[in-house]
N, C-alpha and C positions, 0 to 999 in steps of 0.2 A: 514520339514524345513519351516522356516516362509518366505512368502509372500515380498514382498516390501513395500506391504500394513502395513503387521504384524509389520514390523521393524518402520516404521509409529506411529503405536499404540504404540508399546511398550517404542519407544523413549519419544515420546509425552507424556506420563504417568509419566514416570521417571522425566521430566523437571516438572511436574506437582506436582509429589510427591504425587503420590496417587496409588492404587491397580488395579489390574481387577476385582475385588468384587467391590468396589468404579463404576467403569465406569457400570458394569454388572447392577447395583442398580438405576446408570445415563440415561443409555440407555432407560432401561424400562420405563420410565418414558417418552420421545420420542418417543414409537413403540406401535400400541397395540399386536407387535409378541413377542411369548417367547423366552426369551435370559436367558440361565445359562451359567456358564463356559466352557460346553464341545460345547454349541454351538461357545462361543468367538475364544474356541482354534481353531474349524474348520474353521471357517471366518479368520482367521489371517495364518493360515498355510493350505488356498485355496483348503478344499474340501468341503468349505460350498458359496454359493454365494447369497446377499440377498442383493440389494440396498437398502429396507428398513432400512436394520441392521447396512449396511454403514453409512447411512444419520444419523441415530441416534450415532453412535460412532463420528462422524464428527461433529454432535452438538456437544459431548458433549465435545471432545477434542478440538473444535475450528479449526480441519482440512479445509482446500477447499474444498466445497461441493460435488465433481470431485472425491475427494481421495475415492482410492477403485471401484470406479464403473466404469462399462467395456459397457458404452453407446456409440451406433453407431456402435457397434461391427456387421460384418453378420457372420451368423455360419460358424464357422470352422476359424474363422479369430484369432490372437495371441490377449490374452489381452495385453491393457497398462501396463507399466513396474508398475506403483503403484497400477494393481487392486488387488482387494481382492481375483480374481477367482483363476487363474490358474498356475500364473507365480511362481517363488520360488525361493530364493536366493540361490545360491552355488549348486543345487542341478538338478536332475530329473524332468521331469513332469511326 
């Protein structure tokens, strides 16, 4: 299940009118980390965690710099309801 992050992404593209291939293409451009789509789906459905990878999707979607990353967290602590790590809508952790 997607993230609150995910839902984030995915709405914000929509309003945009554009792909995850589009952003996926966007991003790299942002990061010198590698980003394909299986790495997007794990970032978006939080079993991938990379504040780089945030930062670069928050450029390029124009998110708050904030969205997705789970700073100030100490171990073992709940992320924020929008990070990209761990939390999920409707579902499990």
């Amino acid at each position: 299940m997607l993230t609150a992050y995910g839902m984030q992404v995915r709405t914000r593209l929509m309003q945009l009118g554009k792909t995850q291939h589009w952003l996926i293409q966007q991003a790299r451009r942002h990061t010198d980390r590698y980003l394909d789509s299986s790495n997007l789906y794990k970032l978006l459905h939080g079993k991938l965690h990379s504040d780089a990878l945030c930062d670069a999707v928050n450029r390029v979607l124009e998110l708050p710099p904030q969205a997705g990353k789970a700073q100030g967290r100490r171990r073992g602590e709940q992320a924020p309801a929008g990070a990209c790590s761990r939390q999920r809508i409707g579902g499990d952790v």
